[in-house]
C-alpha positions in Angstrom: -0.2 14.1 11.7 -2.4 14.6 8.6 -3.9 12.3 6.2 -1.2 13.7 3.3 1.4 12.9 5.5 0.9 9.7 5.9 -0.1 8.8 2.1 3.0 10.4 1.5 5.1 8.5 3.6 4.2 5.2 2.2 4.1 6.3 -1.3 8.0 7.4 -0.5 8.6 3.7 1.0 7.1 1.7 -1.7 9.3 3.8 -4.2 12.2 3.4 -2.8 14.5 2.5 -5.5 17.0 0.5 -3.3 14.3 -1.4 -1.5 12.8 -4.7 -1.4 10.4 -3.0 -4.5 12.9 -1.8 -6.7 11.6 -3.8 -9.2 8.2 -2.1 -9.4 7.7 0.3 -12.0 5.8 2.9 -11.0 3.6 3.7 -7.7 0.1 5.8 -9.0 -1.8 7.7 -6.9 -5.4 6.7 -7.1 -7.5 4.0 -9.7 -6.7 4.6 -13.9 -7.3 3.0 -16.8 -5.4 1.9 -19.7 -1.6 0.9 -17.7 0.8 1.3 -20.4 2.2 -2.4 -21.1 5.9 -1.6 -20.0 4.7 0.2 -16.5 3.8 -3.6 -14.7 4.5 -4.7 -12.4 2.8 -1.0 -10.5 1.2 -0.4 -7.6 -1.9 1.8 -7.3 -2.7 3.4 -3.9 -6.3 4.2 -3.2 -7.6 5.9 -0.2 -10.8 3.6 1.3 -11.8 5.4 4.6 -10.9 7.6 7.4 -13.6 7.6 10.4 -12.5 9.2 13.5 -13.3 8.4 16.9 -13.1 10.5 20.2 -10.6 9.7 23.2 -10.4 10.9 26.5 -8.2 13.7 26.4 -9.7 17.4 25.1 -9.4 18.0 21.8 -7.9 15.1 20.6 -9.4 12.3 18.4 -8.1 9.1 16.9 -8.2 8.3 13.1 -8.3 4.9 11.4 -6.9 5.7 7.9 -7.7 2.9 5.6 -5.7 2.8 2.5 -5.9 -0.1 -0.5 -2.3 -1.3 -1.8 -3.0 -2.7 -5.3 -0.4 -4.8 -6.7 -0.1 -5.5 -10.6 1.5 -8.1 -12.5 1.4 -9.0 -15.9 3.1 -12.7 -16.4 2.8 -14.8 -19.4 4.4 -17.7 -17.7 1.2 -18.9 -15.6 3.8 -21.1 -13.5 5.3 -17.8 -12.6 2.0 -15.6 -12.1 1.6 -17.0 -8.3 5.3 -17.7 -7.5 7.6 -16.3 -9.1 11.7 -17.0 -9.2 14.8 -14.6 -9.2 14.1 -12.9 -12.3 10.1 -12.8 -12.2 8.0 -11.6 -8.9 4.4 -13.4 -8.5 1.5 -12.1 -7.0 2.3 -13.8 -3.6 5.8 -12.0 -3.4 4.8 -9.1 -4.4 2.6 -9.7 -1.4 5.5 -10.2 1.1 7.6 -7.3 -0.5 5.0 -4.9 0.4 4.6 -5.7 3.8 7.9 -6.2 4.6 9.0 -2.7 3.0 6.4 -0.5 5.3 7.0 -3.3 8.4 10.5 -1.8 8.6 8.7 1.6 9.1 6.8 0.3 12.0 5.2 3.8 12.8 6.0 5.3 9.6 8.8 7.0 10.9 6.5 8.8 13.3 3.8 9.8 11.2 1.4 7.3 13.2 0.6 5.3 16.1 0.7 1.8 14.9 0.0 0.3 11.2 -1.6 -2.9 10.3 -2.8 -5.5 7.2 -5.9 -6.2 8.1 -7.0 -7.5 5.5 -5.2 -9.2 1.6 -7.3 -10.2 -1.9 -5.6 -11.9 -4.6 -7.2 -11.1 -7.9 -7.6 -12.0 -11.6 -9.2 -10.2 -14.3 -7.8 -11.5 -17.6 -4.7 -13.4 -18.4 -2.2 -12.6 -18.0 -2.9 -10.1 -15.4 -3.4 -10.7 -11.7 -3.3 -8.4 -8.6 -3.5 -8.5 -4.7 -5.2 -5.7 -2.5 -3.0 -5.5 0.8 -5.8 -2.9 3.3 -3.4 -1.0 5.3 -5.6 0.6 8.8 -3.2 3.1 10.0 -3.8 4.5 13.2 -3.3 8.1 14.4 -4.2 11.2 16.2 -5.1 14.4 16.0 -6.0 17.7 17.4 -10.0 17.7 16.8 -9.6 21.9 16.1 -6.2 22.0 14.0 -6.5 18.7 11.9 -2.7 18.1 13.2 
């Protein structure tokens, strides 16, 4: 299992166009500036850490791949920015969307050991923008030598 792999793998998910985030726009790989207007509500991945950590059996370590799931919305309708209705997702069910899309994947289809949300910010920056940062840890292991 490799560090691609896995970014890969939840990239796919959270673009799956007959999922629970069909309605999102686009998924980016990595921070950018300047969003076109028509591209929110996106999501931005962005890799936070990877340390690695020794088990018992030769050769073979664990990772705890960290990965940041930014959530944008732009809402005009402030009564809609935090919950939204049918036709408009808020921040908080953007929120639940994402977790419940990779929680169906509960090993990532066997990319990894075991996934979790340890941690979710809610955002603001200007109006009418707003975002969330779910931290995914996903857990793996590899072959110290071959990276695999």
């Amino acid at each position: 299992m490799k560090l691609e792999d896995i970014w890969k793998k939840i990239k796919a998910i959270l673009e799956e166009k007959d999922g629970v985030l069909s309605y999102i726009k686009i998924v980016y790989s990595g921070t950018r500036e300047n969003i076109p207007v028509n591209m929110f509500p996106c999501i931005i991945l962005e890799p936070v850490s990877a340390p690695e950590e020794a088990i018992t059996m030769p050769s073979n370590m664990e990772v705890n791949f960290t990965i940041t799931i930014w959530a944008y919305v732009k809402i005009y309708d402030v009564d809609k920015q935090i919950i939204g209705d049918t036709t408009t997702k808020g921040i908080l069910d953007i929120n639940f969307d994402i977790k419940k899309a990779l929680g169906a994947h509960d090993d990532l289809d066997g990319e990894c050991l075991y996934f979790e949300f340890p941690d979710t910010r809610f955002d603001f920056d200007s109006y009418p923008f707003r975002r969330v940062g779910v931290d995914m840890k996903i857990t793996l292991r590899q072959n110290f030598v071959t990276r695999t």
